[in-house]
N, C-alpha and C positions, 0 to 999 in steps of 0.2 A: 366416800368417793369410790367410785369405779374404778379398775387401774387404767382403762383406757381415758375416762375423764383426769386423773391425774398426769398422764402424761400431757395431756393437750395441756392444763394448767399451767405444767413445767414447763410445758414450751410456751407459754404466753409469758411464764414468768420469765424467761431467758427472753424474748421482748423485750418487758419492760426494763431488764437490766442492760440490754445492749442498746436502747433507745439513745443514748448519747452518744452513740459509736464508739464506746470501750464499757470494760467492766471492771470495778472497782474488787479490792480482794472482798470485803464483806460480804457484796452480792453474789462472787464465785462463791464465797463457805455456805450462803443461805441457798444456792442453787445446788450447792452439792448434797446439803442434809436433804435436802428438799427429795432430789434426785436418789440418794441413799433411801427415804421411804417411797419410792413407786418403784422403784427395783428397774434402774435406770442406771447402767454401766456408764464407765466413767467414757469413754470411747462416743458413745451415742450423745451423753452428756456435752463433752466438748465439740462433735458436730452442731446443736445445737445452737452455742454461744458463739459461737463461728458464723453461723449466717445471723441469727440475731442481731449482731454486731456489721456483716456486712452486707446483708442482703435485704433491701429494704420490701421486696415481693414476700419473703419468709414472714417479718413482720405482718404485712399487710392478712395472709394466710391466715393467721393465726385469731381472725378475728371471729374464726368458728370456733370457739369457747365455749361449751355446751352449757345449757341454762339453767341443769338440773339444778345446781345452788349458787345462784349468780354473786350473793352475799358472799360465801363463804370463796368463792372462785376472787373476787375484788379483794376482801382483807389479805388474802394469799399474794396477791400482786401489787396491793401497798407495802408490804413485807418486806415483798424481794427492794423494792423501790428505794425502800427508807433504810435498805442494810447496810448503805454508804454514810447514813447518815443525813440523807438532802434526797429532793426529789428536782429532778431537775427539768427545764422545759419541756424540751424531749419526753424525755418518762413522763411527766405529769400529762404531755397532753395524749399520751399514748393510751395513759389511765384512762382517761377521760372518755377516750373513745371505745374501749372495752367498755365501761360503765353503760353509755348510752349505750351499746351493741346488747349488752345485757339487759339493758331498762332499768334501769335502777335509778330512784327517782332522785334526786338532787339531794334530800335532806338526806336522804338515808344515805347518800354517798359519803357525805361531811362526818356522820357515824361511824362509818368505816376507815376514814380516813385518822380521826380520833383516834380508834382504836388502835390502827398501825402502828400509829407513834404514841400510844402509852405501850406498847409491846415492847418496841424498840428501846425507850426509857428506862422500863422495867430490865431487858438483858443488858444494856449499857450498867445499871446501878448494879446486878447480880458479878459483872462481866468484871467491874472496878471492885468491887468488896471482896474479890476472890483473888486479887494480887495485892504485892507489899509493898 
């Protein structure tokens, strides 16, 4: 990714994390690694999740998501989705409309979304086996 396509990302992914009008800690920690690799100050960071969360134009904005890798732009924002654990109406149907904005066809969406949550699974078991 480009670092200017990674920030649109990041803000699509502060979207779908503030799509329910709050953010859960998971989604902040997966926003801030996130944010830690596109070289996104914490300052710019928290601007972001601010309007995310209350500005429903910001979201709307954010539906220019560049299509260089529409694939790999989606598993990134089921990610942030599933950091809480749940995807919730909000978020899902937020996904959904990035998806179509992308073109991304239906089957290969459920692929995607599969993968999310064997990720998620996968650092939940890493996440449990590494406390006592």
């Amino acid at each position: 990714m480009t670092a200017m396509r990674d920030v649109e990302v990041l803000r699509a992914a502060c979207c779908i994390a503030g799509a329910d009008g709050e953010m859960e800690s998971g989604e902040v920690q997966y926003l801030e690694q996130l944010a830690q690799k596109t070289g996104v100050g914490k300052a710019s960071l928290d601007a972001m999740m601010e309007l995310a969360v209350k500005d429903g134009s910001f979201r709307q904005q954010q539906f220019r998501v560049l299509k260089a890798d529409p694939v790999e732009s989606m598993q990134l924002l089921f990610s942030v989705a599933l950091a809480d654990g749940e995807v919730t109406t909000d978020e899902g149907e937020l996904l959904r409309l990035f998806a179509a904005r992308l073109e991304i066809p239906r089957e290969d969406l459920q692929k995607i979304v599969d993968q999310a949550r064997a990720q998620l699974k996968q650092r939940r078991d890493t996440t449990e086996s590494d406390t006592f």
